[in-house]
N, C-alpha and C positions, 0 to 999 in steps of 0.2 A: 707537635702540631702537624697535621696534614699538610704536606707540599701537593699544589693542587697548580696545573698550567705552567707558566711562566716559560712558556717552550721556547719561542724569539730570545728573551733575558738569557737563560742556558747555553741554548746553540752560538747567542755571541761571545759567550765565558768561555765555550771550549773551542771556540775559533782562537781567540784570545792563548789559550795552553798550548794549542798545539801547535801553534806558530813557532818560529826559531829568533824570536825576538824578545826583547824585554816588552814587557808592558806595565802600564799604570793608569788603571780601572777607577773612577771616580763611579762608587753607588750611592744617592739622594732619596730621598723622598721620605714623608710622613711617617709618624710614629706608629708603629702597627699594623704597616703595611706587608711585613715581608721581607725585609732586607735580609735578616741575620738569617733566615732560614733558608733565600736562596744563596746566601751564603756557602751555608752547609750543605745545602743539598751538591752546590757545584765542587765543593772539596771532597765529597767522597770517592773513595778510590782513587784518591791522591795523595802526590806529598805535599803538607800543606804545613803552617804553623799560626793560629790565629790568636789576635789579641785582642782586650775588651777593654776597652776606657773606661775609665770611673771617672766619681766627684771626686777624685782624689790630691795629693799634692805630687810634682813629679816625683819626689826620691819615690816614693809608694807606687808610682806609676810602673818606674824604670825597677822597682824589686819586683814586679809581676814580670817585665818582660822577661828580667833576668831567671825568673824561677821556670817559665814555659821554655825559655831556649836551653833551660841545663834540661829538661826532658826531654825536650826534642831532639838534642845535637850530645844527649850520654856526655855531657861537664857539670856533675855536680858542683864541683865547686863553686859555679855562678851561683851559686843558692847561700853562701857566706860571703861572698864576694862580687858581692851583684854590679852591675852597672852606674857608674857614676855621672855618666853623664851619655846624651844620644850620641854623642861621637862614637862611645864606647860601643853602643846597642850594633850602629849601623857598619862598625869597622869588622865587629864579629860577626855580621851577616853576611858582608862580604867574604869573609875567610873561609865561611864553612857551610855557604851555598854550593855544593856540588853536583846537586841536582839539580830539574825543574822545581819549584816551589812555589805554591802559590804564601804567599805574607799579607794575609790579611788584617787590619785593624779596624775594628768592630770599633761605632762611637768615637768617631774620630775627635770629634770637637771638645771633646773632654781630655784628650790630647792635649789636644791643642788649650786650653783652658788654662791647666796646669805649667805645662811649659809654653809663654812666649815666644813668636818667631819661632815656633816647630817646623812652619811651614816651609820656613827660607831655608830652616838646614835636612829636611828632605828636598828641596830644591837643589842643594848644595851638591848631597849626595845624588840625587838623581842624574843630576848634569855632569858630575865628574868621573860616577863610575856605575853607577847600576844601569844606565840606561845600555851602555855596553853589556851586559852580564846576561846574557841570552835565558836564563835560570831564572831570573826575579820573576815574578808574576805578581804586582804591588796593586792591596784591591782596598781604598779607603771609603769608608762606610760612615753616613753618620746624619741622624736624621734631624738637627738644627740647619731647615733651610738656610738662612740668614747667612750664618756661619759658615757652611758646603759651600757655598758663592763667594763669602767673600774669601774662603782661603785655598781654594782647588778651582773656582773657574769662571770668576770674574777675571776683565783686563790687569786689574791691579792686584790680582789671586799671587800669591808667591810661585804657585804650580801651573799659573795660566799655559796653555801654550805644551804642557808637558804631556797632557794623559795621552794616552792612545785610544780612550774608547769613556763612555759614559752611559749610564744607566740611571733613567730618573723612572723609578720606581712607584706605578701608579696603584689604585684601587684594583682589584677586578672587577670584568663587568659582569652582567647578569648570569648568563647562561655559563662562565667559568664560575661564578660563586654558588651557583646550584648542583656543583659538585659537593659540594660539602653537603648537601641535603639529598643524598640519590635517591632518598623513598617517597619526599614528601612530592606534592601532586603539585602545579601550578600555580595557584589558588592559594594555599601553603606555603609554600616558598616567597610565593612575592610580599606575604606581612611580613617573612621573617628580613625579606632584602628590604624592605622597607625602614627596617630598625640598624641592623649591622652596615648596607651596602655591602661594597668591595671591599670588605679591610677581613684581611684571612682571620687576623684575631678574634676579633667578634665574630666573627661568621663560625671561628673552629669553636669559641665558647659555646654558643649556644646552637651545635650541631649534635649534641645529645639530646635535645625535646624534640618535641614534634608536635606540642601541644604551646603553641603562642604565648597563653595567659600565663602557663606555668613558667617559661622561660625568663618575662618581663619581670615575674614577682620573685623568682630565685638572685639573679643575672644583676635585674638593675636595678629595682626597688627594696635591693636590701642591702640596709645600712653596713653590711660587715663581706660586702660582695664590692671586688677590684672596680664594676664597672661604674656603677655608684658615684666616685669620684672619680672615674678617668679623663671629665672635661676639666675639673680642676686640675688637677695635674699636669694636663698635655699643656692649660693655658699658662700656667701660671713656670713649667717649663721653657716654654717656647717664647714669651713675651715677656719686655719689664713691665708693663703696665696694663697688667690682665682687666682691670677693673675695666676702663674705659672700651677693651673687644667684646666684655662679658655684654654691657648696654649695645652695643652695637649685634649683636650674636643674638640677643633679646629682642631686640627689634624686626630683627631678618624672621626671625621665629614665629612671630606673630604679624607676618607678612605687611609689615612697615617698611619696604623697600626702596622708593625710590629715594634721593639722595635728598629729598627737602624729607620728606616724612621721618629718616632716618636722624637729622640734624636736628627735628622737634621732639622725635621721642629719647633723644642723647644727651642734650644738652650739650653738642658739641660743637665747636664752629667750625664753618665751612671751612677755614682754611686749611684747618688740619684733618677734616675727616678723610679724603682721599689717603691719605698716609699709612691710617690704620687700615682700609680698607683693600691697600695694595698690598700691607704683610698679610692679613688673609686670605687673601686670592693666592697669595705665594705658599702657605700653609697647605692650599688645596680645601682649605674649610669653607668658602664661597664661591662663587663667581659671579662674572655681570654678564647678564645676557644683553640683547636689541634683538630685535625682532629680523627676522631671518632676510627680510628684504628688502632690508637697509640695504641700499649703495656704496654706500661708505663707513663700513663696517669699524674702520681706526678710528674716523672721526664722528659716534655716533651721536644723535641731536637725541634720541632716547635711548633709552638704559635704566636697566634695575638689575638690583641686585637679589640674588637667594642662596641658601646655605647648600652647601655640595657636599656637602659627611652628614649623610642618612644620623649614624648615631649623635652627630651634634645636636642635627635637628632635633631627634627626636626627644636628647636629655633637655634641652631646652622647650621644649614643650611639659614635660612630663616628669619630669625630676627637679630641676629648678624650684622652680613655683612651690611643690611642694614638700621640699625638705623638711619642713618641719614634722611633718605627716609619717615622713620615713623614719625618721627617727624612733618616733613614737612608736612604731610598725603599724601603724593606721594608716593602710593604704586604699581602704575600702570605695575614699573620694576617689582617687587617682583612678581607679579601675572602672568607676561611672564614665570619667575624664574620656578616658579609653575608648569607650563605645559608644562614643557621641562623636569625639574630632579624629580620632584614627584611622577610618576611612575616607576621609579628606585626604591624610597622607598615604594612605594606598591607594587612592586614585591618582596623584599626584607621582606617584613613583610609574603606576600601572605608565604615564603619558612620557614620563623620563625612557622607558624602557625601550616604547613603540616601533623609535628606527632601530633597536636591535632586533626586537621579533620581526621586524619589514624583511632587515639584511636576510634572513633567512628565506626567503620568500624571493631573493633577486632573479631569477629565474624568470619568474612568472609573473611578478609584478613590475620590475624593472630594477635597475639602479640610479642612485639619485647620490650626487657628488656633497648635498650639504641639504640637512633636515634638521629643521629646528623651530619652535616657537613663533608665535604671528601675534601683533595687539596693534590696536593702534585705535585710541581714545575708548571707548568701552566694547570695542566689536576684539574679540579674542578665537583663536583658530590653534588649536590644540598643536597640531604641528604641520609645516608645510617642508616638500619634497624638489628641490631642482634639479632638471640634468639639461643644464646648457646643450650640449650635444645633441639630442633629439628634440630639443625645445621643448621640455614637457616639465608640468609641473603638477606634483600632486598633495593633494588636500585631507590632513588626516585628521580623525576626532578618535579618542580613547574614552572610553565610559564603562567607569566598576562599580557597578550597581549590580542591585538582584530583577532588576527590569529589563525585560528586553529590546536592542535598541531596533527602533522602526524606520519607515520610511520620513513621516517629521524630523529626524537627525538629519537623513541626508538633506532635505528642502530647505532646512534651517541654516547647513554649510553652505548651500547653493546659494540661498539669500546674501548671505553676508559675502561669500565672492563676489555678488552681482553689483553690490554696494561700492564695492573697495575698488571692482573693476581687475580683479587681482589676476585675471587670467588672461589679461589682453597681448601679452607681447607674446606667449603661449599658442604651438598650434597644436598641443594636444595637453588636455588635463585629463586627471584621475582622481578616483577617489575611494580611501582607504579607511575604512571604518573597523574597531578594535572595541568588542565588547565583553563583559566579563559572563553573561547572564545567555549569550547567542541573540539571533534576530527573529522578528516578527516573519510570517511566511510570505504576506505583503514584497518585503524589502527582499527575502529570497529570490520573489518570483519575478522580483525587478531586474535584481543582478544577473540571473540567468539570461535575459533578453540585454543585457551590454556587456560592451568589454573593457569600459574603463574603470567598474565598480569592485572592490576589492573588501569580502571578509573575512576578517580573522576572528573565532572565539577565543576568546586567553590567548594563546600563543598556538593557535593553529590554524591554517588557513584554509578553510572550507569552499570558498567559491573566488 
């Protein structure tokens, strides 16, 4: 797979080596993000030794380790005589670390799974003699949120208190995941990020097309293709009671959000729905938003909820429903399906995007400390921009249509400011409009005569 950015993640791994210290690296995050590859990317041209967890039993565990350490460390004989227990593993790591080394284990929690209390006796070990051992470099990996927390770095973690450094392992954003697609055009890219997001997997899967439809019908609409069922698996991995996330996942998908409409289309009771709805906020598969000028952003009086994994959404829009269809290889519906609600979800991505194509434009449009989302009873405002510091706030709308947007957009934004009164404690607004299609000559010849008016077509900023 294409290793693409992760420059910050790197630069802190070989700060991390090249120091004269031991260390012990806690990496996190979601399935398919990337771990195991910046993994690899940071062990080469190193001396490294890595291990990979299974669903395994420990004796099976400890005869992989013991087979990787008789190649690594020239003792065959560990390969008839393997380790019997982790005393054995960590007492010969100690012996016959002579170098710097990094010791990685890959899927920790399946480690951990297998052997109970692993974590107390790398605690054990950690505290008595490796953390002295200038040579360890201990990097544990392992993408069961739940499990990462509770045994590497919660208070009551066995390793609380130990790592020297931690990496929670996100998505990429736009303009890093449009590496993977150097040739396709803007326009292009943004359907394909609309389907994969930031997760390198799917973005490296379907970095051979270049043709959307083809991609969707090879990729995910077929029945004998990994991606098919990769929401079944990741849920039914990650949670003991996938059923009740799948109804909740379903709901968010057909933008049933807020927390009463969720609890009617769930059949689930209030008291437990926050529950479920904190492990997938922790998964990275949702979030909650409020509206960007709330006061009191911890204690919010509004909040909804929406799916944050592009591909979650998308299989639950479009593969869900109709499995049956897939099966059959009758995807003929699904592809009408397609071309009726899919650019809802490319406009919808196009508005997620906007402060990233802004950031690029800081220069000349400014910067703004926090941009986010605006509603409040049916008046909605695509995204709004603060910078405390110069007291300025500004007002953005995104529109991916094949119309082009006019001077009515902006009177329209105007209006509903005027309404909300949103720009009173404000001694300078702006305003940033983001069209897929460009503008009317009208609204050109507007923004030429101000300077608080800001156009961008797709991702370029023309006036």
């Amino acid at each position: 797979m294409k290793f693409i950015n992760r420059t910050q993640e790197t630069s802190f791994l070989k700060s991390e080596f090249s120091n004269n210290n031991a260390s012990l690296i806690i990496i996190y995050g979601k399935r398919r993000v990337g771990k195991t590859e910046l993994i690899k990317h940071f062990c080469k041209n190193k001396n490294y030794i890595y291990f990979l967890g299974r669903q395994v039993g420990n004796k099976d565990n400890l005869q992989q380790l013991s087979e990787t350490c008789a190649t690594k460390f020239k003792q065959p004989l560990l390969e008839n005589q393997p380790f019997k227990s982790w005393d054995d593993f960590f007492n010969f790591l100690i012996r016959n670390t002579k170098k710097k080394t990094i010791i990685a284990f890959d899927e920790y929690p399946y480690f951990v799974s297998s052997q109970p209390g692993l974590s107390s006796i790398f605690q054990q070990y950690w505290d008595e003699k490796l953390k002295r051992n200038k040579n360890i470099k201990l990097i544990l990996c392992g993408s069961s949120f739940g499990m990462m927390i509770n045994e590497t770095l919660s208070e009551k973690a066995p390793l609380f208190g130990r790592r020297t450094g931690q990496i929670h392992l996100k998505p990429l954003n736009f303009y890093q995941s449009k590496k993977f697609f150097p040739k396709l055009k803007f326009p292009n890219f943004l359907s394909f990020f609309s389907i994969t997001g930031g997760n390198p997997e799917y973005l490296n899967k379907l970095s051979k097309y270049t043709q959307l439809q083809k991609a969707i019908e090879k990729e995910i609409l077929n029945k004998n293709s990994p991606l098919y069922e990769e929401i079944d698996f990741l849920l039914k991995e990650e949670l003991r009671e996938p059923k009740n996330y799948y109804s909740i996942l379903k709901s968010l998908a057909f933008k049933r959000n807020k927390i009463s409409d969720i609890i009617e289309q769930t059949g689930l009771k209030k008291t437990i729905i926050h529950k479920y709805l904190f492990v997938l906020e922790n998964l990275g598969l949702i979030e909650k938003e409020i509206p960007i000028t709330e006061k009191q952003p911890q204690k919010p009086r509004k909040g909804i909820y929406r799916i944050k994994d592009q591909f979650v959404n998308f299989w639950f829009n479009f593969v869900l429903p109709y499995r049956q269809e897939i099966e059959l290889g009758n995807i003929n519906l699904i592809k009408s399906k397609l071309k009726i609600y899919f650019p809802a979800i490319t406009q919808e991505n196009y508005q997620r995007i906007a402060p990233e194509i802004i950031n690029q434009y800081s220069k000349k449009i400014g910067n703004f400390e926090k941009i986010g989302r605006f509603w409040h009873n049916e008046t909605e405002i695509d995204n709004i921009g603060t910078n405390s510091l110069k007291n300025e706030i500004a007002f953005i709308e995104s529109k991916w249509s094949n119309k082009k947007v006019g001077i009515n957009t902006l009177k329209q934004l105007r209006e509903k400011i005027k309404n909300l009164d949103l720009n009173k404690n404000y001694k300078k607004e702006k305003y940033i409009l983001l069209s897929k299609s460009g503008f009317t000559q009208k609204l050109l010849d507007l923004t030429k005569q101000k300077n608080n008016i800001f156009l961008i077509k797709q991702d370029k900023l023309i006036i």
